[in-house]
N, C-alpha and C positions, 0 to 999 in steps of 0.2 A: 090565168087568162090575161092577155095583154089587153090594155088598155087603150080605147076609142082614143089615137091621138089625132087630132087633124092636120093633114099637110095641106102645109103653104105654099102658093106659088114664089117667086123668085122675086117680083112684084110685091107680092105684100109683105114679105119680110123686107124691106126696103121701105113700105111703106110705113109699117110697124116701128120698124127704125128709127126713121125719122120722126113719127112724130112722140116716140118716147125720148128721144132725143134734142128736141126741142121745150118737151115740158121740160128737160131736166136744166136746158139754158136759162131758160124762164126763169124757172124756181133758184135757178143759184142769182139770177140778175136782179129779182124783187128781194131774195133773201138780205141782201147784204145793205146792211147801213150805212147810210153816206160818213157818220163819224166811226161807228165801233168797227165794219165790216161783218165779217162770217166766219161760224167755225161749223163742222161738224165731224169733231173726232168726239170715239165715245168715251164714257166715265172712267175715270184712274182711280181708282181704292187709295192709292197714295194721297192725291192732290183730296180729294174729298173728306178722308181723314182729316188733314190739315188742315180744312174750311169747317168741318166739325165739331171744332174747337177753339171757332173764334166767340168770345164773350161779348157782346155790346153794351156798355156802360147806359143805366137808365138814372132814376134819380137817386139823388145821392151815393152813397157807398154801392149799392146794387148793380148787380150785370144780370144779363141774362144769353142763353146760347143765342146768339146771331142765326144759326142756319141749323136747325133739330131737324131739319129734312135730312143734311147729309148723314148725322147721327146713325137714323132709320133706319139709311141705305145702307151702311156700313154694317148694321146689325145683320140685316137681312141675308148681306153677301157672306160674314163670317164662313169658311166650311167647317166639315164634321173633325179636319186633322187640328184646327184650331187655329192655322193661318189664313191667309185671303189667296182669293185669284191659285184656282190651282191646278189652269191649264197655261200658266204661263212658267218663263224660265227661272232657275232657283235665285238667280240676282233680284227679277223682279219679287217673288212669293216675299222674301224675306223683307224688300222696301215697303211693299205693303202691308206685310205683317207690324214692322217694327211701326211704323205708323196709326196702323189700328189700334195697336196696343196702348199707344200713347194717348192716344182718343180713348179709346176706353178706359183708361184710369182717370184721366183728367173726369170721365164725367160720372164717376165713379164716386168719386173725391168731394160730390156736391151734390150727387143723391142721397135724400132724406128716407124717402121708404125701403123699408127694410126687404120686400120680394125683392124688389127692382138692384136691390143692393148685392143680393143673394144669387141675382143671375148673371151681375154685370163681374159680381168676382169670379163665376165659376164661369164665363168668358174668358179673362183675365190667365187664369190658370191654363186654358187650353192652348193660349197666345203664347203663354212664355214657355208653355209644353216645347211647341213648334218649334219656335227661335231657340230652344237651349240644344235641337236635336239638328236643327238647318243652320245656324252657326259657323258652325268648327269645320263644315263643306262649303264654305264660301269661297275661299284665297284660291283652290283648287277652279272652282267653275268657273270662272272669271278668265276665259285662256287668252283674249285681248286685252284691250280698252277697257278701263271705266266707264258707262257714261258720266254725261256731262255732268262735271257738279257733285258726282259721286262722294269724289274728296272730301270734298265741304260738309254734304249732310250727313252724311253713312256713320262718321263718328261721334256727331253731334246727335244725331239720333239714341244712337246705343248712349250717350251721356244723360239724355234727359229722360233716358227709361232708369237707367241707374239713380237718376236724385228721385225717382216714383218709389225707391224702396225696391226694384224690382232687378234681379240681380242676374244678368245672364252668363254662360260660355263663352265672353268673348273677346277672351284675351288671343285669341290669333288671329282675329277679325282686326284688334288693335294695334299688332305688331307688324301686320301688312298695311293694314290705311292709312295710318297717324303718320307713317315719311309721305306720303302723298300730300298729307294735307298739311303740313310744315314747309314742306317745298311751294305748294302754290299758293300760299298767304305769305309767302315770301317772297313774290315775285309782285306785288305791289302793298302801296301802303293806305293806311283806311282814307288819310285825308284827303288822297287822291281819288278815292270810292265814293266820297260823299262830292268831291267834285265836280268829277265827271263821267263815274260810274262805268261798270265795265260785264258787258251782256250777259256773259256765262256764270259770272260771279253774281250781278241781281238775279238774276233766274234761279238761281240755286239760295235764295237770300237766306232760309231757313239756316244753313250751314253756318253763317257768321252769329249765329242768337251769344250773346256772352262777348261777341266780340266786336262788333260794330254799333253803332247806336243809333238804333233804327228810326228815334226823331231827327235823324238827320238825312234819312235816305227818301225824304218824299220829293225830294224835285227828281229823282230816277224815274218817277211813274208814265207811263206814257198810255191812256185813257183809261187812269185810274191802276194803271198793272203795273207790276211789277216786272216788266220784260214777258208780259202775257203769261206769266205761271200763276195758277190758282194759290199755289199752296205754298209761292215766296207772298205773297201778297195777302195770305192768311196769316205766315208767320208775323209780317210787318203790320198788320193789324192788331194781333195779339201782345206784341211788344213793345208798341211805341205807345208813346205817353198819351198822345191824344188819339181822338177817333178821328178816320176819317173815309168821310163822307162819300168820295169818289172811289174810293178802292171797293167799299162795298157796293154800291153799284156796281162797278164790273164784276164784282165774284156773283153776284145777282143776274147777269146777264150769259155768264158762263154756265151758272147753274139752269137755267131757263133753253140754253143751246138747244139746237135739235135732238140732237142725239144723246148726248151725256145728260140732260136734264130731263125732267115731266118723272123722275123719278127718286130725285135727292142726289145725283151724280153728277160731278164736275170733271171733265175732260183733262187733261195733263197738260195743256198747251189750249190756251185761246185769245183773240179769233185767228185762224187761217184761213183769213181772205186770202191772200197771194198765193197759198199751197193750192187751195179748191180751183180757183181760178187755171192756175197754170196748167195743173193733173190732168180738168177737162176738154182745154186745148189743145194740150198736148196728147192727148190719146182718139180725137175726134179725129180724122180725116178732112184736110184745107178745104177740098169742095164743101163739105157740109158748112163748116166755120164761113165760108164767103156767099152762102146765099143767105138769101133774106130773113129765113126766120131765125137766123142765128143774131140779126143785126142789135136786138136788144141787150143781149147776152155781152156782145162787142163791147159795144156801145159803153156799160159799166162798167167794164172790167177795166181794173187801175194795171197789166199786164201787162208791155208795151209788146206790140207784135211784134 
């Protein structure tokens, strides 16, 4: 039986329109803060991992997990093959695998009870199930580009699962990336990093761990981020000597986002003010954007017409 739908006139879908249309101005023009801005891209299993496994130094010798929400979230998403994310492509499955896995030993490594130990290693075993079978199909999927940054962490990754004890297939992982990322650490020098800092390479900061010194990359921050990645700006927390103050607030305010957060999930990029901004000017129709009720919406937006 088909279902009672009601038709609209011509009229009210127009009117419908607009004023879902105008809540949506609204809500992006009050969303956004006059210093952080806006993001509302959803959680990364990557970048969360990452945040996962920042410690916060309390008194004395003692730390404790910074952010156990992300932990949670990371539990929860696990799938049944023992990698993450697995309606996405094999480049991605494997960043967030190798990722996950690196959070899950890490907290691994400083659980006391013994269930909790029992379920985090039979985790553990189904993660490096994954990556010892989606490995060796890597060099093949990849029929462009890297993304960004790739260079940088992809083998730094696979290094710090290897000092975990935990030993994968991937040595042809390593004979296709390792000239990638020899070539682009050669194309500048760190003194020049901690200078004047260079986008692609903060964003991807996790990549440099071992070879940069990350008490020296805090004038790069720019409100508290590390070039707006969760999970460079995890790594820089985790590595650098002191804590500091401002980057956790931003990975606090990333995790809290609309959409990646209220769940323990942190977005892969935040904020995008100027992406949300543009998207909806850009796909709105000029009449709509030049009447009045769009005027608030204007009004904020740092976008130049």
């Amino acid at each position: 039986m088909r279902p009672n739908i009601p038709q609209l006139s011509e009229q009210q879908v127009q009117v419908t329109y607009h004023q879902e249309a105008t809540a949506l101005l609204e809500y992006l023009g009050q969303a956004q803060h006059p210093d952080y801005g806006f993001g509302a891209v959803s959680g990364s299993i990557y970048d969360t991992a990452w945040v996962s496994m920042v410690e916060k130094p309390l008194t004395g010798s003692k730390t404790a997990w910074a952010f156990i929400e992300c932990f949670e979230f990371l539990l929860k998403a696990q799938c049944e093959d023992g990698g993450w994310d697995t309606d996405a492509v094999l480049f991605d499955r494997i960043a967030c695998t190798l990722a996950g896995l690196l959070a899950l030993k890490k907290h691994l490594n400083q659980e006391k009870d013994n269930m909790t130990r029992e379920a985090l290693d039979n985790r553990v075993s189904r993660a490096t199930h994954f990556l010892r079978q989606a490995l060796p199909k890597l060099p093949a999927a990849v029929a462009y580009e890297l993304p960004i940054g790739a260079e940088l962490w992809l083998p730094k990754m696979l290094e710090l699962i290897e000092e975990e004890d935990i030993h994968l297939d991937n040595e042809c992982v390593l004979a296709w990336i390792l000239p990638a990322r020899d070539k682009r650490i050669s194309r500048f020098s760190i003194e020049t990093f901690y200078e004047r800092g260079f986008t692609s390479v903060a964003h991807s900061l996790e990549g440099l761990i071992g070879y940069a010194d990350f008490s020296r990359v805090s004038r790069l921050k720019s409100c508290g981020s590390m070039m707006g990645s969760p999970s460079a700006t995890a790594a820089y927390l985790i590595y650098s000597e002191t804590w500091d103050a401002d980057a956790e607030a931003y990975i606090r305010r990333a995790l809290n986002s609309p959409y990646a957060g209220q769940n323990g999930g942190v977005p892969s990029t935040y904020p995008t003010t100027a992406f949300e901004a543009s998207w909806v000017r850009g796909n709105f129709p000029f009449s709509f954007l030049c009447s009045q009720s769009s005027s608030t919406f204007l009004a904020s937006s740092t976008i130049p017409s």
